[in-house]
C-alpha positions as CSV (number, residue, x, y, z in Angstrom):
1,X,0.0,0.0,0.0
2,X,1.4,3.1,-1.2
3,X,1.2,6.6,1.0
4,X,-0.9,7.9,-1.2
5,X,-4.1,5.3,-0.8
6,X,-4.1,5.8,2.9
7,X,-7.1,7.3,3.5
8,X,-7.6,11.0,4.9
9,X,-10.0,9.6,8.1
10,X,-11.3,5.6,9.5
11,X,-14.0,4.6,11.1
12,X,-13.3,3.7,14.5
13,X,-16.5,3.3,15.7
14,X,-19.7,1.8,14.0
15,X,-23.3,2.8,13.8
16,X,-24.2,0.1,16.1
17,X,-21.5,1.0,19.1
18,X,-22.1,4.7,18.7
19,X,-26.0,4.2,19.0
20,X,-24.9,2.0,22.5
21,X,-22.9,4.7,23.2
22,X,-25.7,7.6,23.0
23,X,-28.5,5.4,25.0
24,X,-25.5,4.5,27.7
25,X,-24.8,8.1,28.1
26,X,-28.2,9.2,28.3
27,X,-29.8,6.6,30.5
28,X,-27.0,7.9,32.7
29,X,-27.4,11.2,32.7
30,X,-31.1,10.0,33.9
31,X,-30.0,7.7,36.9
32,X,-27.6,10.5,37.6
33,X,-30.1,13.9,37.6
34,X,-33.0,11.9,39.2
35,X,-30.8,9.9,41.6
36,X,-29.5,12.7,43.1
37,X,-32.1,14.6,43.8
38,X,-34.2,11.4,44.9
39,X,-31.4,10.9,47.5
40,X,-31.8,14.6,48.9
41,X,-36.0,15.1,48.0
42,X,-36.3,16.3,51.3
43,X,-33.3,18.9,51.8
44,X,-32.9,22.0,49.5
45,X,-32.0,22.8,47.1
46,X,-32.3,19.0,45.8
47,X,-36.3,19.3,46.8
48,X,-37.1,22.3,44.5
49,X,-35.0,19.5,41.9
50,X,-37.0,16.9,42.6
51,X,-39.9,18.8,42.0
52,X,-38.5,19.6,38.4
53,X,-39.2,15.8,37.8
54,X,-42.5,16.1,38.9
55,X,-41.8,14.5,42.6
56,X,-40.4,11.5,44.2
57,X,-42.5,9.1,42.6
58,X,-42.1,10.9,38.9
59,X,-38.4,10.6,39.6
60,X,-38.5,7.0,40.8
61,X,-40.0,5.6,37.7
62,X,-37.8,7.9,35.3
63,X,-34.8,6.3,37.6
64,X,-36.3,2.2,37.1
65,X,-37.0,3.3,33.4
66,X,-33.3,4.6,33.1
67,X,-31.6,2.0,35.0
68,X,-33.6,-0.6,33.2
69,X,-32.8,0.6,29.7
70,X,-29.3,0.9,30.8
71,X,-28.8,-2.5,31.8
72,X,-30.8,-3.7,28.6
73,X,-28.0,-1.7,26.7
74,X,-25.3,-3.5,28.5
75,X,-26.6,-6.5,28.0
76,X,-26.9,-5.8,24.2
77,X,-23.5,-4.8,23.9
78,X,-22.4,-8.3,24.9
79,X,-23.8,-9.8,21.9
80,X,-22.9,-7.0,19.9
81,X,-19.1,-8.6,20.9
82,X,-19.8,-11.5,20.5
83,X,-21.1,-11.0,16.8
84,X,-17.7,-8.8,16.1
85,X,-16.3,-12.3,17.4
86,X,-18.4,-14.1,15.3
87,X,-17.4,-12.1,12.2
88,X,-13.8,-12.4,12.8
89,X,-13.5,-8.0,13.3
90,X,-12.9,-8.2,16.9
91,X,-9.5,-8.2,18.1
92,X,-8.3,-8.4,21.8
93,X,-7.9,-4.2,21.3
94,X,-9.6,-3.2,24.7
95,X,-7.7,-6.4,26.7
96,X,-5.4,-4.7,29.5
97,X,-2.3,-5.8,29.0
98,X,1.3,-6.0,30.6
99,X,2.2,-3.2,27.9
100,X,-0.4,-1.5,29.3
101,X,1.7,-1.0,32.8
102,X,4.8,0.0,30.8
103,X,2.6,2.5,28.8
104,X,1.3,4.3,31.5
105,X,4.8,4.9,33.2
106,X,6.4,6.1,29.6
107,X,3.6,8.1,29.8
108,X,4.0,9.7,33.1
109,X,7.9,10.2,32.6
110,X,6.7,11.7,29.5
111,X,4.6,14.3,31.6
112,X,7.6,15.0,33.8
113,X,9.8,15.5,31.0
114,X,12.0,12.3,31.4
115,X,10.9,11.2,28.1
116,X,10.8,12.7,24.7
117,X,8.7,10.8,23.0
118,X,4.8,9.8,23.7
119,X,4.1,6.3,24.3
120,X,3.4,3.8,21.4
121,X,-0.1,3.6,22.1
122,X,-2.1,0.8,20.1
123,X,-5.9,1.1,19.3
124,X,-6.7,2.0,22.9
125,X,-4.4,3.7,25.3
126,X,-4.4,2.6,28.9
127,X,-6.4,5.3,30.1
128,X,-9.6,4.7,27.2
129,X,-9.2,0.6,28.8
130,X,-9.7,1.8,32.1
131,X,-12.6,4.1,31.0
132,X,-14.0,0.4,29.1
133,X,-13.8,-1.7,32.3
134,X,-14.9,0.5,34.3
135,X,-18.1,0.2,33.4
136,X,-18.6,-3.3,33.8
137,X,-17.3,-2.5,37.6
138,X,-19.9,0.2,37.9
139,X,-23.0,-2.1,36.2
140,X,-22.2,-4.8,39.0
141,X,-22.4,-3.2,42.0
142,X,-24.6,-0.2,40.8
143,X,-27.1,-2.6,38.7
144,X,-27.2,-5.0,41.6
145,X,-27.4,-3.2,44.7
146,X,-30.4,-1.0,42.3
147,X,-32.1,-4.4,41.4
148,X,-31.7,-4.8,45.2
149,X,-33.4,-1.6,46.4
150,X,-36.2,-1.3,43.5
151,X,-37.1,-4.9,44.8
152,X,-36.6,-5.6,48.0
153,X,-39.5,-7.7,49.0
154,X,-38.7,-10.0,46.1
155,X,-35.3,-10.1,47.1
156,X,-35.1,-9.9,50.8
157,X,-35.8,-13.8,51.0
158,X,-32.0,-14.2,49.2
159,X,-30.6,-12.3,52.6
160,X,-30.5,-14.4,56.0
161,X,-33.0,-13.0,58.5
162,X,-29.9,-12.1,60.9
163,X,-28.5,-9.3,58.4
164,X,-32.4,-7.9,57.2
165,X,-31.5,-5.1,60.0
166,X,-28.3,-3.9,58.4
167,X,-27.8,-5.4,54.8
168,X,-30.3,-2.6,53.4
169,X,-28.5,-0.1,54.6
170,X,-25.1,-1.3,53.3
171,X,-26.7,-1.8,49.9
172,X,-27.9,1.4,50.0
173,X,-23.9,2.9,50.5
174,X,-22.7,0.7,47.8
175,X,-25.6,1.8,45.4
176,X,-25.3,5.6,46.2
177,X,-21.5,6.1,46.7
178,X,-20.7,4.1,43.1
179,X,-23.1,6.1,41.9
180,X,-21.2,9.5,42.9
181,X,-17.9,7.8,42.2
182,X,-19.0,6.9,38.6
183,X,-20.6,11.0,38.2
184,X,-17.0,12.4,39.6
185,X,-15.2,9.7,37.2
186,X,-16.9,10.5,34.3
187,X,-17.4,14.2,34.7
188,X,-13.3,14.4,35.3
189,X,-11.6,11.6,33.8
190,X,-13.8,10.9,31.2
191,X,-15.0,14.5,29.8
192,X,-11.7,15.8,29.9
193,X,-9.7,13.0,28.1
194,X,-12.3,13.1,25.5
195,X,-13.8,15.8,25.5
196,X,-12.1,19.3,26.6
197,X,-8.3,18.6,25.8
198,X,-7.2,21.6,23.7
199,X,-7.0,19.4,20.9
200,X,-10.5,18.3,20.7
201,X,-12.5,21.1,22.9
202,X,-15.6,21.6,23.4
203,X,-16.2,18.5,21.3
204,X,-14.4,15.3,19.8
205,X,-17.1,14.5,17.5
206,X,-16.2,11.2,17.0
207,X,-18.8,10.3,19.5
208,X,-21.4,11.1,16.3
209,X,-19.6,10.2,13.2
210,X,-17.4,7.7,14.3
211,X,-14.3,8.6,12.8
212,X,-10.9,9.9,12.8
213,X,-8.2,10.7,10.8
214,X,-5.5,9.2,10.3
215,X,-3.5,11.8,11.4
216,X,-4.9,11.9,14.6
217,X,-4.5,8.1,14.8
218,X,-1.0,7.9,14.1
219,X,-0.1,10.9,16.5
220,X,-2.0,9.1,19.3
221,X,-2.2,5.9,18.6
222,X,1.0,4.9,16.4
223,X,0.7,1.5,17.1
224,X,-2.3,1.2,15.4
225,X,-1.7,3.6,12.6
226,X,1.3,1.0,11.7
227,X,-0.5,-2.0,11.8
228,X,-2.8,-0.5,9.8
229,X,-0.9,1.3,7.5
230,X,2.9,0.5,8.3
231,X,5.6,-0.8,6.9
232,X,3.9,-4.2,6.5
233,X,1.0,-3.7,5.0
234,X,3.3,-2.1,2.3
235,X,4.9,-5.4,1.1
């Protein structure tokens, strides 16, 4: 392959992943607005919030709707991967791996200015792995401890009689503090390394078309810019 047939952008993401992406985003603004203020509905200003939803019960169904549809959406996504598998496109992109550990501490001597040179990042840095998995952390004890509290006379016959005094209220801790871990995450880590870098701000737009050059790929992920259009793919 010659320089001049490498294409001026790739598609990184497909419709299918970008539409998961839009309903995970939104459901989660949901859980996140309506959550919130269902936690406070009786201090202000969260009650004059809750109110904007129409009151506690309003909120609660918006929240079981959201939370629901979330899940659903994870759920999906499994079998989206396992069709990629199926097709033979899915390669082991998003795995951590040992490389990842090296990465991260080029990376940071980088930052320092012990290193000239970024990391050779593949398809996925370390930091856009940890943003993946993080997620599936965040469904399990989010999702369960909510299936847990939107249920609990279904579910309270699972808990031993002994622990019915204090298990609710250390499912409700896990539900609400993942909850504000995964907002602060996501508002810091997330936006920022996506989002409001200088490079892309206010907006990498890749979240709605799906692509990329290929001269951002191969200034931030060379790795992948080489395997796709490197030295042997020329021969």
């Amino acid at each position: 392959m010659s320089n001049n047939t490498i294409p001026a952008e790739i598609e990184r993401f497909d419709l299918s992943a970008r539409i998961q992406h839009v309903i995970m985003f939104t459901t989660f603004l949901l859980l996140a607005f309506t959550g919130w203020g269902l936690k406070y509905a009786y201090q202000d200003p969260a009650s004059a919030w809750i109110r904007f939803w129409g009151g506690a019960k309003s909120a609660g169904i918006i929240h079981r709707v959201a939370g629901i549809t979330m899940l659903l959406d994870f759920i999906y996504h499994q079998f989206y991967l396992i069709n990629q598998a199926r097709k033979g496109g899915m390669r082991l992109s998003l795995v951590p791996m040992p490389k990842d550990v090296v990465d991260a501490y080029h990376n940071f001597m980088y930052f320092f200015g012990f290193r000239k040179e970024k990391p050779y990042f593949g398809k996925f840095n370390y930091m856009q792995k940890f943003d993946y998995w993080a997620v599936y952390w965040g469904m399990f004890i989010i999702g369960a401890s909510g299936f847990f509290l939107a249920f609990p006379v279904t579910v309270s016959s699972l808990f031993p009689v002994s622990t019915l005094q204090w298990i609710w209220d250390v499912i409700f801790i896990m539900h609400s503090d993942e909850a504000l871990l995964a907002i602060v995450f996501i508002l810091i880590f997330h936006f920022y390394n996506e989002h409001l870098r200088s490079e892309v701000f206010p907006m990498n737009w890749m979240w709605l078309t799906g692509k990329m050059t290929t001269e951002e790929l191969k200034r931030h992920h060379p790795a992948e810019y080489d395997y796709q259009f490197g030295e042997k793919k020329n021969k």
